[in-house]
C-alpha positions, -999 to 999 in steps of 0.1 A, spaced: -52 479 685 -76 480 656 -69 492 627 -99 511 609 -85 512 572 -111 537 551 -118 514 521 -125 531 490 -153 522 467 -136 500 441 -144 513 408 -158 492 384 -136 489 350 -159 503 318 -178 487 300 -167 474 265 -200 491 253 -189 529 269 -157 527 256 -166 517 217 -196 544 224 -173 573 237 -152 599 217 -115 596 213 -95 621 200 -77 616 165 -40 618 160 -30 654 143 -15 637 113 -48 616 107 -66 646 118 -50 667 87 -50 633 63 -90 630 65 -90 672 62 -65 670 35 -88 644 14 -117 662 19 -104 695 6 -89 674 -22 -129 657 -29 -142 691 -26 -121 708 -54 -129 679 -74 -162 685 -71 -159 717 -85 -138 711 -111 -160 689 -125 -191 711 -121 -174 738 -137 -161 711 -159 -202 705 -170 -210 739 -172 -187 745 -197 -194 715 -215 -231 728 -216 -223 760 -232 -200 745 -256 -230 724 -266 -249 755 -267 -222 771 -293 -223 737 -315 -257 733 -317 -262 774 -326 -231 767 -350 -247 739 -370 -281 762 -375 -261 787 -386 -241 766 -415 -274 750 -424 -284 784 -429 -254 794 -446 -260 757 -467 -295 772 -478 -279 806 -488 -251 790 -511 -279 764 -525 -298 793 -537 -271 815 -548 -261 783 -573 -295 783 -583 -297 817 -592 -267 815 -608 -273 785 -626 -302 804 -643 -285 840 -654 -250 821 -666 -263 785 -674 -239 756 -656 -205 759 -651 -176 770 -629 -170 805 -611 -134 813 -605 -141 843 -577 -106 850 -573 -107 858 -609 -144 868 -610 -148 850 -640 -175 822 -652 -166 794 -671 -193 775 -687 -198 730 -686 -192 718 -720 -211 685 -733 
């Protein structure tokens, strides 16, 4: 009696090309180290913009700071003028409020 075996199609093994093409799924704990250095690259990132922002503004403030001692430099240069000419060279005490005139 003859046998009649079905014979199934033999599947072909895949290709090396399909398998380094197709998706595999990541491990969990490699899955939450690549999220874990992500979060850590992104808060770095905004640390250090927040970082130049406030850099910028304290550039700002230095840069209004010197104008305003230059100006303060101009006041004091012509207060010392003026001076000079209503009580002649010398030294002013202002805690004592008193002049003391240069001798030669």
């Amino acid at each position: 009696m003859a046998v009649n075996k079905t014979q199934k199609p033999t599947q072909s093994p895949p290709k090396v090309e399909d398998i380094k093409n197709s998706p595999s799924k990541i491990e969990e704990k490699d899955l939450n180290t690549l999220k874990k250095l992500q979060q850590d690259t992104d808060k770095l990132v905004y640390n250090l913009g927040q970082l130049y922002v406030q850099k910028e503004k304290m550039n700002e403030t230095e840069n209004e700071l010197k104008k305003t001692i230059k100006i303060i430099e101009q006041r004091e240069e012509a207060l010392g003028k003026e001076l000079s000419s209503k009580y002649g060279i010398g030294t002013v005490n202002i805690e004592a409020g008193t002049f003391t005139p240069h001798t030669s």
